[in-house]
Structures are given as C-alpha cells and as structure tokens.
N, C-alpha and C positions, 0 to 999 in steps of 0.2 A: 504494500500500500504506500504510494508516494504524498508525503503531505508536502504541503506547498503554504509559509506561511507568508500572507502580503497587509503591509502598514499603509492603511493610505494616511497620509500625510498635506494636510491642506495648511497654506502658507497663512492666507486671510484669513484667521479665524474671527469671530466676530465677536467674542468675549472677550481674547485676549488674544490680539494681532502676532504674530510669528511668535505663536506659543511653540509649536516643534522644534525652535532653536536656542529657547530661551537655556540658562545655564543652571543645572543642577547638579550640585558639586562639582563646578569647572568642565562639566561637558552635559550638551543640546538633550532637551529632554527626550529628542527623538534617539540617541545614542543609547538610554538606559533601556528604552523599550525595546531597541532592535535587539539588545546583548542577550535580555531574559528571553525573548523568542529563540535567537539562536542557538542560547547555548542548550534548547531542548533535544535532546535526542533523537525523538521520534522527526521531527523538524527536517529535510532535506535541503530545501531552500528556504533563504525569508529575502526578501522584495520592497522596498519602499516607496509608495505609488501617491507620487506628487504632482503638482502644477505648478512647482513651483523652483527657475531654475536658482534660487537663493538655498532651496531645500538640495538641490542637487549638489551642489559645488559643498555642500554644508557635507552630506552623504560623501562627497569625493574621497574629503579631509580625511576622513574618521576611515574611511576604508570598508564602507558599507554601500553592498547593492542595491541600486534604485535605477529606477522608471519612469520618464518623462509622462505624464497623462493629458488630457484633453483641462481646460481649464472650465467647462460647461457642465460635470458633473454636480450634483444639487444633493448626491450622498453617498459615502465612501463606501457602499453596496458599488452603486454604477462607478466608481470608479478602481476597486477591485475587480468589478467583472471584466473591463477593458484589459487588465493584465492578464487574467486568468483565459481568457482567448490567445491568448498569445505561447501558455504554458501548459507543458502536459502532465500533468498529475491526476489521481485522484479523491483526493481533498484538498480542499480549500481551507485556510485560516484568516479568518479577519480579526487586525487586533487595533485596533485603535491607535491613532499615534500620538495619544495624549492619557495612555495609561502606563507609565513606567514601574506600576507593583506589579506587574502581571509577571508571574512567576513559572516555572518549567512544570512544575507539579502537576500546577491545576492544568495547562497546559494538556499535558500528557495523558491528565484523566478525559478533558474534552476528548481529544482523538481517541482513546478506548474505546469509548460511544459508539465508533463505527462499525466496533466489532459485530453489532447488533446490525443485521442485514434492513431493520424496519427503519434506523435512523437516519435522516437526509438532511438533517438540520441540527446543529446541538449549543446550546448556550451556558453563561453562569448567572448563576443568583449567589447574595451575601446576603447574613441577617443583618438588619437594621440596629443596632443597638443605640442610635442618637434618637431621642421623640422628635426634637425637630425633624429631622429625616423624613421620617414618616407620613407629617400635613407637606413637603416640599415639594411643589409639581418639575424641579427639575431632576428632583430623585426617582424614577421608574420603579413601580411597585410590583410584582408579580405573584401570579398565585398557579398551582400546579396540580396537575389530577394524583391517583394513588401509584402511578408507575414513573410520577417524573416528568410527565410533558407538561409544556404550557397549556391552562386552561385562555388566560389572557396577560396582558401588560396593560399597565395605566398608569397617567401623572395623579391617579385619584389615591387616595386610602383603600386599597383594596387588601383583604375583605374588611367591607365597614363594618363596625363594631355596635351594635343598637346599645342606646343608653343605659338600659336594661337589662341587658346581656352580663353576665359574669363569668367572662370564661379570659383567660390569660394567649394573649395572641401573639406571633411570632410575626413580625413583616419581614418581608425580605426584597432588597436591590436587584434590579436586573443589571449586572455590570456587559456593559455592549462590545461582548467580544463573541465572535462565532464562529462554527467550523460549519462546512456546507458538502456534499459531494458535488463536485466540478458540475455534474450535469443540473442538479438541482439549483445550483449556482446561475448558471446559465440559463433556466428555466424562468426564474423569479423576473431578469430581464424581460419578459414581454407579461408579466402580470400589472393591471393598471389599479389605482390606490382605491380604496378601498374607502367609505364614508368612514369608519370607525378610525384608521388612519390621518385621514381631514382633521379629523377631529381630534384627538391627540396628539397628531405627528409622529407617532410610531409606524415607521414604515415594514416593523415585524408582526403589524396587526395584520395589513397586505396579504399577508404568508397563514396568517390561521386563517383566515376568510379565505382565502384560495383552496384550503383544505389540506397545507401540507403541517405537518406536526414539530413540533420543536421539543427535541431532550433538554430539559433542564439541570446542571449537576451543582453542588453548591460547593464556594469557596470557602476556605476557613479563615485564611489572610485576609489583612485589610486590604480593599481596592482600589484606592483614592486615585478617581483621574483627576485630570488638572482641567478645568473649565474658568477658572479666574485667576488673577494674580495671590488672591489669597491660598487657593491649591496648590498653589508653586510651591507660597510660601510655607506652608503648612510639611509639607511631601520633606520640602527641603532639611526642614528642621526635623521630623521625626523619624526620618528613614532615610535616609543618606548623612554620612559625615564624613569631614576631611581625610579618616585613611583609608575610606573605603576606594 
C-alpha cells in the first residue's frame, strides 16, 4: 500500500497572512509539520502543495518537496487533489499546513484504517477539555455512531445537552486532517456542496450527504493548529523550546 502524504500550504491566509513561514523555534511552521509527516514510516512521500512561490523558495531552503499549484483553489481538498492527479499511490494524506502537533502515531493509526477494505475516508477527533471550546463555532464538534464513523460535524454544541438532562458529556474536536483512497479522493472532485455545507462551511458534510462514510479514530495528544497569532504564540511557548 503506497501512502502519499500532501500539505497544502496557502501563502494568504486570512487570519494570519504567511502563517506557513512564520518562525517556530527558529524555523517556518511549515518545516515542523513536514518533519512529523515525514518522519512517519508508513509515509512514502510527503509533498507540499502551495500557490505560493514565497512558500516555495521557503521549501527550497529547508530541503523539503513541494509543488507549484493553481492559485484558484477555494480548499486545500481541491488543491490536494491537483497533486494527487499527478501521483500514483494508493492513499492519500491530507494534513494541514498549519498543524505542526500532528504526530507519527496518530498518523500511522489513521493509515491502519485502511486495513479495513469498507474505509474510503478516515479522520481525527480530540476531547474537548477547555468549556470554552465547546460554545466556539471555530472549534468543529463531532459526534460518531457505535463502530466509529461520522454521524455529523458542526460549528454547533453537538450533542446539545437539555437543561434537564443529567448525564456527564464528553465533546470532542474534529482536528482537519484526513486520509482518502486516491480514487475516492478523486471522486469527491465532481460532488457539488451540499445545503448542510452552505450552511456551516464544512465541506466534509458534502461527503456524508453524498453517502460516503468517514472513520473517525481519536487522538490522545494535544492538536493545537495555529489559526491566529495567538496559536503561534501559545504552540511556541508550550511545545517547542530552544534545544529542541
């Protein structure tokens, strides 16, 4: 089984512009997350799939492969999939290029998932253990049947809790990192959004309303992506230090 893992890496971010090169512990936060992909085992290739050639020259430096892309992408799905047309494998790894916790482990347990001939899609959930987290519509809530696939994702509190209710509830994070078979990969490409997608902007609601099923496996480490300069700041200070 060849896995194939690909970063896309967008230059504009809109919360925090040239977050993939910003510096964490003295090298681009795009460097810590290529290193935990690569140095996974199971991993054959990892790929960095950019628009951006500031990203590229950055990739040069450091000695990391990357990929010119189309600058018209609108989500690093579509712009994963422009690489993975180009490369032959049989899975797919999508990892964010603005989560530098993402670890070999967890990693390695997603691609397991395959082993299982019915899985064509597979993700991570973490528990919530901050309350804020939980009311935060940019934290993604998920919830899951008895074998581990996705029931749904939402920016909502899900499952609500009635005021009445006395039962002790567990939320858990969708952290946005996936594995896909190549074909199924290719597939999602010509599926169009979905109202439930409009409406939260989860473009993996697309993929349950289409009818394909998502494994869900849960992390134990912390996942912190970086979406603002306080995530930087935060990652920088608890999880990286000067001799690592």
């Amino acid at each position: 089984m060849k896995v194939i893992a690909i970063i896309p890496a967008r230059y504009a971010s809109t919360r925090l512009h040239g977050k993939v090169i910003l510096p964490i512990n003295g090298k681009p936060l795009i460097y810590h997350v290529y290193k935990n992909v690569a140095d996974t085992v199971q991993i054959n290739d990892t790929i960095v799939a950019t628009d951006s050639d500031i990203v590229i020259k950055e990739c040069e430096k450091l000695k990391i492969k990357s990929m010119l892309t189309s600058s018209e992408h609108k989500s690093g799905t579509s712009r994963i999939i422009e690489i993975a047309k180009k490369v032959e494998a049989d899975i797919i790894i999508n990892v964010q290029g603005d989560e530098p916790l993402i670890y070999s482990e967890i990693l390695s347990s997603l691609i397991k998932t395959f082993e299982d001939e019915t899985v064509n899609i597979a993700t991570i959930k973490t528990l919530i253990k901050d309350d804020a987290m939980i009311k935060d519509e940019n934290a993604v809530k998920i919830v899951c049947d008895k074998n581990d696939f996705a029931l749904y994702f939402s920016r909502a509190t899900i499952p609500h809790k009635r005021s009445d209710i006395d039962i002790n509830v567990e939320y858990y994070k969708h952290i946005g990192v996936y594995a896909y078979r190549r074909d199924t990969l290719l597939e999602i490409e010509n599926m169009k959004a979905s109202e439930y997608e409009n409406i939260e902007m989860l473009e993996q609601l697309r993929w349950l309303y289409n009818g394909l099923r998502i494994k869900v496996i849960k992390a134990d480490k912390d996942l912190h992506g970086v979406d603002t300069k306080e995530d930087l700041e935060y990652i920088s200070k608890h999880h990286f230090h000067e001799d690592s």
